[in-house]
N, C-alpha and C positions, 0 to 999 in steps of 0.2 A: 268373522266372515272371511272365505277363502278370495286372494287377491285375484281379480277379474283386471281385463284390457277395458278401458275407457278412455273417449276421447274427448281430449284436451285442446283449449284453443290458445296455444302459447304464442304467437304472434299476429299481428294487424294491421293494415295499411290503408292507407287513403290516397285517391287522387282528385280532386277540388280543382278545376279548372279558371283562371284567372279573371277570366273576361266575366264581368257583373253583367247581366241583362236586367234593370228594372222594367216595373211592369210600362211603364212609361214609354218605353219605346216601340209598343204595339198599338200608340197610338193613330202613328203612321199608316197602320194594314186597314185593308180594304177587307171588313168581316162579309160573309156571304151565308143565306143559307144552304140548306140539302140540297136545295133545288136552283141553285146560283143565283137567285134572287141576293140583292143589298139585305143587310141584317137591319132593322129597323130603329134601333136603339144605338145611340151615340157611342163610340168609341170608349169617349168617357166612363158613362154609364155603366155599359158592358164591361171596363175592366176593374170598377168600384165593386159590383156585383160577383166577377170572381175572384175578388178579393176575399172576398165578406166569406163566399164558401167555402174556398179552398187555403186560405191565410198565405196563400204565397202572394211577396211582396219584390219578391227579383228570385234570379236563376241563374246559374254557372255556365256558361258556352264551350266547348273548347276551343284552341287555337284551330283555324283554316287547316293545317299542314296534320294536328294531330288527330289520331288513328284509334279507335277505341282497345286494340290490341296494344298500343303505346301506353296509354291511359293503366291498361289493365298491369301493364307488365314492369311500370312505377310504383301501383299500388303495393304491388308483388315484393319488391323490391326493397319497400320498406319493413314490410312483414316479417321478412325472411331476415332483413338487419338486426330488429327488433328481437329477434328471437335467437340470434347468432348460429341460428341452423344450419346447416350446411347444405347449400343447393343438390348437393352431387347425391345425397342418399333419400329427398323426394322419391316418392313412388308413384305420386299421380299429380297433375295438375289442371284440374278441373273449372274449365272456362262458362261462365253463365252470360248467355247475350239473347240476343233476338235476331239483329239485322248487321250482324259481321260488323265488317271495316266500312263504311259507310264515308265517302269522299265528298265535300260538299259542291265539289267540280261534276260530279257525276256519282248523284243520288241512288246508286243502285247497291243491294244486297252484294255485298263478297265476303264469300265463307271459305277461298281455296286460295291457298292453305289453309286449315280451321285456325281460328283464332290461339287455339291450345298451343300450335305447335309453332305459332308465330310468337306466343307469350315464352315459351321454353327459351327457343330462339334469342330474344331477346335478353333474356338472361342468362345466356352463355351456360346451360346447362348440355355436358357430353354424356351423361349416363343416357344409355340406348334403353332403359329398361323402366325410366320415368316415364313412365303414359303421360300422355298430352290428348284432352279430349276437350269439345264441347258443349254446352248444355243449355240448348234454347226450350225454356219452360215458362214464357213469358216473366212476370216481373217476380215470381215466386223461387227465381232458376238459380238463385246463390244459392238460397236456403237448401231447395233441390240437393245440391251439390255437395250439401254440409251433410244432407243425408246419405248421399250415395257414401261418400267418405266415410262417415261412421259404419256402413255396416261393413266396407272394403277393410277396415281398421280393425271391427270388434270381432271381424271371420279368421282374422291373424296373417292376413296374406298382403296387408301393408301397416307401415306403421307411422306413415306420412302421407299428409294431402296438401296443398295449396289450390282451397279452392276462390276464384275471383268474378265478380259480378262490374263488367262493363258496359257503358252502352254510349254512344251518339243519339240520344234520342232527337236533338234539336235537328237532328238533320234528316227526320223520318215524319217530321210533320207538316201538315197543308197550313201556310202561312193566311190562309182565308177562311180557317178553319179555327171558332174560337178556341177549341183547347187546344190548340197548340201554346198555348201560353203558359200550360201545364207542365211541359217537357224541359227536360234538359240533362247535362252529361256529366258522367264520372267514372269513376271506379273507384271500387274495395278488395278489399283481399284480406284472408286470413288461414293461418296457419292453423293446422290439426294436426295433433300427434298421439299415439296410443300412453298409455300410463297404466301401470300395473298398479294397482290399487285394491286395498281391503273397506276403502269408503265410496260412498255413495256421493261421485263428484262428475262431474264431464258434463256429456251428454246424457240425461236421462232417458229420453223419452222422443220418439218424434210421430207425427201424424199426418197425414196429406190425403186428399180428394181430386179428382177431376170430374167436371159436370158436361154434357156438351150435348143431353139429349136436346134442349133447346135455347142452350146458353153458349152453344162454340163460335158465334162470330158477334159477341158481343165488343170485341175488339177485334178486326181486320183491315187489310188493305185496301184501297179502292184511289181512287183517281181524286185529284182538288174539283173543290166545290165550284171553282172560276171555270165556267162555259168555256169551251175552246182548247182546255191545256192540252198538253201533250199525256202520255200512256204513263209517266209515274204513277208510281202508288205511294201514297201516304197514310199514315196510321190513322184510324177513325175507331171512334168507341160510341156504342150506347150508355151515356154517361148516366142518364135517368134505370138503366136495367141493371147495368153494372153495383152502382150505388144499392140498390134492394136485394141483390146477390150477396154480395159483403154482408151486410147489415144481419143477414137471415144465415146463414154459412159461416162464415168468419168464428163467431164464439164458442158456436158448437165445437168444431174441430181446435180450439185454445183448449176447451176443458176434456175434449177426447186424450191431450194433450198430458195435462196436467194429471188425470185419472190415472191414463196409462203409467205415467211416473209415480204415482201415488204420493202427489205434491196437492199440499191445500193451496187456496188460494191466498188466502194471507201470509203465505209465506213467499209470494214474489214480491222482488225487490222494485224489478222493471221490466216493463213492455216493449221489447224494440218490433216493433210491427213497421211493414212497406205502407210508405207515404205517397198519399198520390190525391189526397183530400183531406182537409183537416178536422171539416164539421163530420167528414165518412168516420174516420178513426176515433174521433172521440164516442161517435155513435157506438161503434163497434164493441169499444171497452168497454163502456154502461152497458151496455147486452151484457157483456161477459158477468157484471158484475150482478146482476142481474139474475145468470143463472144461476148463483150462488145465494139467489134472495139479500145479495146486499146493494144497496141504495147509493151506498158514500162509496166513489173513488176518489182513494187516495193522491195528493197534491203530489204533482212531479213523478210518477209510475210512469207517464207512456215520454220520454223525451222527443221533439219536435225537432227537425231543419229543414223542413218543405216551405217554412216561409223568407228562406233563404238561399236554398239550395235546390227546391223545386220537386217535379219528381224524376230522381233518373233510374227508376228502373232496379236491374236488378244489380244495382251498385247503392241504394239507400241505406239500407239496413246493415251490409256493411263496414262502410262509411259512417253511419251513426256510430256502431259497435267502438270503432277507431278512435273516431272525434272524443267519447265519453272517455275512454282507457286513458287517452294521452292528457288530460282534463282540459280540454276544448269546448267541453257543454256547460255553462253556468250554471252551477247549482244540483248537477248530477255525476253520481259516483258509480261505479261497480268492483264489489270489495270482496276480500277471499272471504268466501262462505256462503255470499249473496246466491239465489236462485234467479232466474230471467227466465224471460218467455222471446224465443222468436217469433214474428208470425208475419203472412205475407200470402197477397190474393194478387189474381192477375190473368192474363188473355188464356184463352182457355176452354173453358174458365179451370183453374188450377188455383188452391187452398193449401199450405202446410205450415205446421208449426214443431218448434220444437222446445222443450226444457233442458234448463243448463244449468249446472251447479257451478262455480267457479270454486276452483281445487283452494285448500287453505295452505 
């Protein structure tokens, strides 16, 4: 086989935010519903019950002062150690968020300067010719980014990306609003670089959708549920339409995925799929497995930190990716030769996945 350009993920980072939120502390909030009516069921109750669904048990906050551009450009930071690259011959640095720099003094979206060029910034990069961009595709927007980079890579017109998925989520949601107890912040990052290659290694395969003829505000902005607030917006989801979107979408475009690469499905190692429900995702894989007419999945394939770390967005998945390399995940490896599946749904509604050989 004639050596072809394939993209390789030679470094990875994580930012993990200090501050523990158990669920314990939303005992406090005054739940409400749509209609600013009191929620009717005990605080208690209501956060035993989203336990049960979503398996988170605490969540990561950032510090008051930190920035999710700061978060990102830590992550960043160890990527680029880890892999002893040299910041100055980046070619792109591709930022995935939703709601900017989000101040918890004042809740509003700031995207200017974009996030990209504040991440550059921050790490002291003078090449004028590394693009700084970023890429709000709701929670699907790293992955996003991992594709944009592969095809800027496998065109020949870069041979480097750092792409990174940050968010403030905690500070985008209505505290009267049960799922807010869903949210919370981080950042990932990872490193991409082209590899001339006669094997079939990197990046296989990728596949993505957008839906919105009657699924685009299944996640949007709107006002707290508390009668009286002020004009903020806070993130609000159809949790019940969302949930049957995933379930119905999600598997298909894994094995659109998997085809396109011409990968069986016993030949994946692991699932790193966006965490945002734990009983959503387990569904999801038994679909998948499912359309392959098999019944058994396999013990330890999809690895979990939503019951720890919550959902943040578009910082989960690479943040897992991270946690698992540096061996941070009990009981879970990813080894040279291994195949994985990325996958990741989200506001949108927006679907993509990809397949990844990890080079020997």
């Amino acid at each position: 086989m004639a050596h072809q350009i394939r993209t390789v993920i030679t470094g990875t980072g994580s930012f993990i935010p200090d501050r523990v939120v158990p669920n314990s502390d939303f005992l406090k909030n005054s739940f409400l519903e749509k209609d600013g009516t009191p929620f009717e069921k005990s605080n208690e109750d209501t956060i035993e019950k989203f336990r049960e669904i979503t398996g988170i048990e605490e969540r990561r906050y950032a510090d008051d002062q930190m920035l999710a551009s700061d978060m990102g450009a830590k992550a960043a930071e160890q990527a680029l150690n880890i892999s002893g690259f040299d910041r100055e011959k980046l070619d792109y640095i591709i930022v995935a968020h939703n709601f900017g720099d989000v101040r918890t003094d004042n809740p509003r979206v700031d995207m200017v300067p974009s996030l990209g060029s504040k991440v550059k910034h921050h790490l002291g990069i003078k090449n004028p010719y590394c693009v700084a961009y970023d890429l709000p595709f709701g929670c699907p927007g790293w992955l996003q980014g991992v594709i944009q980079a592969d095809y800027f890579i496998r065109s020949g017109d870069a041979k480097s990306a750092l792409v990174i998925g940050t968010e403030t989520l905690s500070r985008v949601c209505d505290p009267h609003d049960r799922d807010s107890m869903i949210y919370a912040d981080g950042a990932g990052a990872t490193l991409l670089e082209a590899k001339e290659s006669d094997r079939t290694e990197g990046i296989l395969s990728h596949a993505a959708r957008t839906d919105t003829e009657t699924q685009a505000y299944y996640l949007e902005m709107k006002e707290s549920f508390k009668p009286g607030s002020d004009d903020t917006l806070y993130m609000k989801m159809d949790g019940r339409k969302l949930y049957q979107y995933a379930l119905s979408n999600v598997p298909g475009l894994v094995k659109n995925s998997l085809e396109k690469a011409g990968v069986e499905l016993e030949e994946i190692k692991k699932v790193l799929i966006h965490q945002a429900n734990e009983k959503m995702d387990e569904a999801i894989l038994q679909r998948l497995f499912k359309l392959y007419d098999e019944n058994v999945v396999p013990d330890s394939i999809m690895p979990m930190t939503i019951n720890k770390l919550g959902n943040t967005s578009v910082a989960t998945v690479p943040t897992l990716l991270d946690l698992i390399l540096r061996n941070q995940m009990h009981g879970h490896t990813i080894n040279p030769g291994d195949t994985i599946v990325f996958a990741s749904v989200g506001a949108g509604m927006n679907i993509n996945s990809v397949v990844y050989r990890v080079p020997e």
